[in-house]
C-alpha positions as CSV (number, residue, x, y, z in Angstrom):
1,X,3.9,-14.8,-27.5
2,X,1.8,-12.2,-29.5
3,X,2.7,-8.8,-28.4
4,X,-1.4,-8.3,-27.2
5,X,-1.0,-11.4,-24.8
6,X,2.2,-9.9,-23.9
7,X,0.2,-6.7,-22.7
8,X,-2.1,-8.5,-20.8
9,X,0.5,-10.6,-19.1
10,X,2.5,-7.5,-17.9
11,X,-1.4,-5.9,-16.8
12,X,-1.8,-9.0,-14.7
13,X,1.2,-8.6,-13.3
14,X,0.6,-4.9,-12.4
15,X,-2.5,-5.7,-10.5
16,X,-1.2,-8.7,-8.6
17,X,2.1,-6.6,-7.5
18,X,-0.6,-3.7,-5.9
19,X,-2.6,-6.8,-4.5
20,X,0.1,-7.7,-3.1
21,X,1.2,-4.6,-1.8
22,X,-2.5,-4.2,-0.1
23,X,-1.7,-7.4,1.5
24,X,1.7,-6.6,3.2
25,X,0.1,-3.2,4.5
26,X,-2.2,-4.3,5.8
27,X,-0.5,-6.9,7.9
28,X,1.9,-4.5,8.6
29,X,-0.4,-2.1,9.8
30,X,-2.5,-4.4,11.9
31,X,1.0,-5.5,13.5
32,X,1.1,-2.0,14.9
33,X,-2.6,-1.6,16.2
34,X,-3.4,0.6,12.6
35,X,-6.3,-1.1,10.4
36,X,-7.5,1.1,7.6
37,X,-10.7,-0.1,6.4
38,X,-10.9,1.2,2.6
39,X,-7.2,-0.2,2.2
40,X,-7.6,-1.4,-1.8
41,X,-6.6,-1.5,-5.1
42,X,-8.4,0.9,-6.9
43,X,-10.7,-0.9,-9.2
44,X,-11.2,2.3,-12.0
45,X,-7.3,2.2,-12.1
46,X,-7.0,-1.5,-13.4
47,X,-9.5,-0.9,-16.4
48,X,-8.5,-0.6,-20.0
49,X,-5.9,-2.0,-22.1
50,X,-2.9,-1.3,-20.0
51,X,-3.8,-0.5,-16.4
52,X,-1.9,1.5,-14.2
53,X,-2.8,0.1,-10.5
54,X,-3.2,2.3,-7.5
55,X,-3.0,1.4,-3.9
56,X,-5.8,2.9,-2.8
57,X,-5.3,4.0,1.3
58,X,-8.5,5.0,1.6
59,X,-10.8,6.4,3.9
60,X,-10.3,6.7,8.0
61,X,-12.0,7.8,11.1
62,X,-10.3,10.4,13.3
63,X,-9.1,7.8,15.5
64,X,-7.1,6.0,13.1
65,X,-5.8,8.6,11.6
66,X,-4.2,9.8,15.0
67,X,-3.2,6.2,15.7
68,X,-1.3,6.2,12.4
69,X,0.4,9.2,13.2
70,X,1.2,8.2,16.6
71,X,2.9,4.8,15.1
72,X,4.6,7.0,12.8
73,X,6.2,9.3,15.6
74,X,7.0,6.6,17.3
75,X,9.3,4.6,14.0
76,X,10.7,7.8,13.5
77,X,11.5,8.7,17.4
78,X,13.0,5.1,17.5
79,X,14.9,5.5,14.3
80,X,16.8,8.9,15.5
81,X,17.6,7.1,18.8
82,X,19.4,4.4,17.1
83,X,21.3,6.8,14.8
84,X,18.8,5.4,11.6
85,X,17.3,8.6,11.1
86,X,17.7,7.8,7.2
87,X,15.1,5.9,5.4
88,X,16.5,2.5,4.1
């Protein structure tokens, strides 16, 4: 394999791995009541030669945001109740 298909292979690989991030957020988010509507990859980071995807979290409305940060207290309130107050 020519070291320019090579390139292209690993950038195609790049993009699906954040795609695939985007997907398992947001089905993890929406199992907690959180939807974030922007939730993307970022399209200008995937251009040129050798892309550099970024997950893209987007923009929210005040009630998400405080519904986020409510799921968040309450992973973290559960973790230091169980003694897993360390991130895994």
């Amino acid at each position: 394999m020519e070291a320019t298909e090579q390139r292209r292979k690993m950038a195609a690989d790049r993009v699906r791995t954040a795609e695939d991030a985007v997907v398992r957020l947001k089905e993890g988010l929406a199992g907690l009541g959180v939807t974030l509507p922007s939730l993307r990859v970022d399209p200008v980071s995937c251009a040129g030669n050798e892309p550099t995807p970024l997950v893209d979290l987007g923009r929210c409305n005040i009630d998400t945001a405080l519904r986020l940060c409510e799921v968040l207290a309450e992973r973290a309130s559960g973790r230091e109740e169980s003694g897993r107050g360390e991130r895994s």
